[in-house]
C-alpha positions, 0 to 999 in steps of 0.5 A: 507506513509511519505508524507501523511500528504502533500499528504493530504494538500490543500485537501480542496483548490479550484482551480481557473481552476476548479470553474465552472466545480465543481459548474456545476457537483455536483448533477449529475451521472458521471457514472454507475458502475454494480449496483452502481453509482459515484456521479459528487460531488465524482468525483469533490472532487477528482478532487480537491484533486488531482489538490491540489496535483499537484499544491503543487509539481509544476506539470503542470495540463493537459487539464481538460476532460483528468484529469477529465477522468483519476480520473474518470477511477480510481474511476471506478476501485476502486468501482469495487474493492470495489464491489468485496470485498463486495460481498465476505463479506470482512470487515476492522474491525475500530480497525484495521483501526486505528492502520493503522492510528497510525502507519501513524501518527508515520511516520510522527513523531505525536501522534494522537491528533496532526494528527487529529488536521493536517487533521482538519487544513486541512478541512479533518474530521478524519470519512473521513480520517478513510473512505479513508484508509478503502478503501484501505486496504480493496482493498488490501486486496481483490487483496491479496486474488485474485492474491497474494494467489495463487503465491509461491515462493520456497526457490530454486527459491530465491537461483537461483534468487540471484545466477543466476540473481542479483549481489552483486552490482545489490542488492545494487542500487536502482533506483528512475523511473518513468512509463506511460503506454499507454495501449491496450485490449486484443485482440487489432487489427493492427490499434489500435497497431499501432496507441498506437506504434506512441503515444509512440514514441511522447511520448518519443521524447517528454521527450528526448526533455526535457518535464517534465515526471511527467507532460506526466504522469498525461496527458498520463499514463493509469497507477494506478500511472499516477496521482503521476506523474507517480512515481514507488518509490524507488526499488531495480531491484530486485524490478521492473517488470522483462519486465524493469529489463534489460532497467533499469540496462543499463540506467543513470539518466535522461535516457528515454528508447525506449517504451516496448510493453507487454500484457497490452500495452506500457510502457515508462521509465526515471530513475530519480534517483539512490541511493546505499543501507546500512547494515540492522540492526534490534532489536530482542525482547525475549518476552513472554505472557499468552493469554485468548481466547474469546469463549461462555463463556469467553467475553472481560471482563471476559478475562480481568478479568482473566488476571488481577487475573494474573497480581496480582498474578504475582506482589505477587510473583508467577512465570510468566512460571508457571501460563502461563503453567496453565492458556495461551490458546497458546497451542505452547508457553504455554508449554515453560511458555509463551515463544515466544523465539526472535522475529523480527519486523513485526513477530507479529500481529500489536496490539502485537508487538507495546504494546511490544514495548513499554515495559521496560526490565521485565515490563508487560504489561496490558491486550491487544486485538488482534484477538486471545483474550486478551494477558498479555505480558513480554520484558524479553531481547533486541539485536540488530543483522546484519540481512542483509543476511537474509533480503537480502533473505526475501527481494528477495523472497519477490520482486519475489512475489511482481514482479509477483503480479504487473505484475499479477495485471495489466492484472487482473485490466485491465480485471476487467475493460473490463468485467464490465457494465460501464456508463459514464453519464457525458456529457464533458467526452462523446463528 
């Protein structure tokens, strides 16, 4: 999320290319998805947006019925997921959705007055914006709740890993690599292999020839990166699909590996960087609080109400362990006078953590809401500690997670696809 604020500039420039296309498709159906639809307006605006971004990194755009089909087949997708989650009641509550936004904004080192001022410079309302990233915390949200719950990773499991599989030096190096995929259905005959196997090879012998990765991507890739040129981020081994581990490690920069056939189809590599890695270093915080619950009886305001009588109590002299032991509705920490002891960051639910954050040493704080209830919250101490051989732990338990999820994922998306009722009405993109 570093970038956002240049992956939302240009949003609203119109491409010279793409004038007619947009002033001819706008009041059609581009395609019918189950019971919903995707407008040819939806599908144009995102062309736009995406053709925006391209342009600003210098990306060649690809013949237009292959960037029209790729946007197409993502808005597809997003809306299946977006069904689903509906049908299973999921909902992103607004607080949360601006919290989200804050900390994008803090990324981008703004408060929120500056960030809003930036997407209306831009031609983006914040509702729009709000809306956007609604979507895609409620999409990951449903994948969460579809494929990452049912995958655990045990403690032995994360020892083996680090004793068997990655070396000091593998867990140090990260690699910068970019993907396509050229993906098959399940099932798929000894024609369509073949045909897919001759792709990817062109494919490579294009790139070993010297033509842009990024650009092969946005015309070629079937993958939900292929429109970010195909740019997987930086990850450690640790985190890359273990099917690329063994190609990746062997590999220099600028090195495109031979195509890697899996249940989802083909896949193409090019390490485009490679970077070490640095001690991890955090700041623990002793916190402690008094929490109000919601109920019946107790609403918002009686809440607040109850931790303000707190507070000046507090503030006449009353000690904070004992009214916490009388009055906290956290049973666990109430009996130890509110104390959580020392947190890391990320332990904490976010409005929590950052109403504690921005407390001075024995300041409180006044009431906050989280989805517990209403708390009042005290920084009693700060320390900074070396925390990399537990990060290093943490981290691999989570990148053998997250490796299952995205192999996992892929093959779920793909089925998603397959097994629902699409339409595609718009004319060019079925010729």
């Amino acid at each position: 999320m570093k970038q956002i604020i240049k992956k939302i500039t240009y949003i609203v420039l119109l491409v010279t290319a793409f004038n007619v296309i947009a002033a001819d498709y706008l009041d059609g159906i581009a395609a019918i998805v189950e019971d919903d639809i995707i407008l040819d307006s939806e599908l144009v605006s995102e062309v736009q947006t995406i053709v925006a971004r391209l342009q600003q990194q210098k990306i060649q755009l690809p013949e237009k019925e292959i960037l029209y089909k790729q946007v197409l087949e993502r808005l597809i997708v997003d809306k299946l997921q977006t069904q689903l989650a509906q049908r299973a009641g999921m909902k992103v509550s607004d607080e949360y959705v601006n919290l989200s936004i804050e900390k994008i904004a803090r990324s981008n080192r703004m408060n929120m007055e500056t960030f809003k001022a930036s997407l209306a410079e831009e031609g983006m309302s914040f509702t729009d914006f709000q809306e956007n990233v609604r979507k895609e915390i409620t999409i990951n949200q449903l994948r969460s709740r579809e494929i990452g719950a049912r995958i655990k990773i045990s403690d032995q499991a994360v020892k083996h890993y680090l004793e068997t599989t990655m070396s000091v030096a593998d867990r140090s190096v990260q690699y910068l690599v970019g993907h396509i995929l050229l993906s098959l259905p399940e099932g798929a005959d000894a024609k369509s292999i073949q045909q897919k196997t001759g792709e990817a090879n062109d494919i490579v012998q294009q790139l070993k020839s010297g033509t842009d990765f990024k650009q092969l991507s946005v015309a070629k890739s079937e993958s939900d990166t292929a429109l970010k040129g195909g740019d997987l981020g930086w990850r450690t081994l640790n985190q890359l699909p273990s099917l690329f581990v063994d190609t990746v490690k062997g590999m220099q920069k600028g090195d495109v590996a031979d195509p890697i056939r899996s249940p989802s189809g083909f896949h193409i590599l090019q390490l485009l960087d490679s970077s070490g890695n640095e001690a991890h270093i955090i700041t623990e915080t002793h916190v402690r609080h008094i929490l109000i619950k919601t109920n019946e009886l107790i609403d918002d305001n009686e809440a607040k109400k109850r931790l303000q009588s707190i507070l000046s109590r507090i503030e006449d002299g009353d000690d904070f362990a004992v009214l916490a032991k009388a009055n906290s509705k956290d049973t666990g920490s109430a009996i130890k006078g509110g104390d959580l002891s020392w947190v890391v960051p990320g332990l904490l639910v976010p409005p929590f953590e950052k109403a504690m954050n921005d407390l001075a040493l024995n300041e409180i704080s006044e009431p906050v809401q989280t989805q517990f209830g209403w708390h009042i919250i005290q920084v009693l101490a700060r320390r900074t500690k070396d925390n990399t051989e537990k990060f290093k732990f943490e981290q691999a338990r989570n990148e053998l997670r997250k490796r299952k999820i995205e192999e996992e994922t892929e093959l779920w998306l793909r089925r998603l696809r397959d097994e629902a009722y699409v339409d595609i009405r718009l004319g060019m993109l079925n010729e």
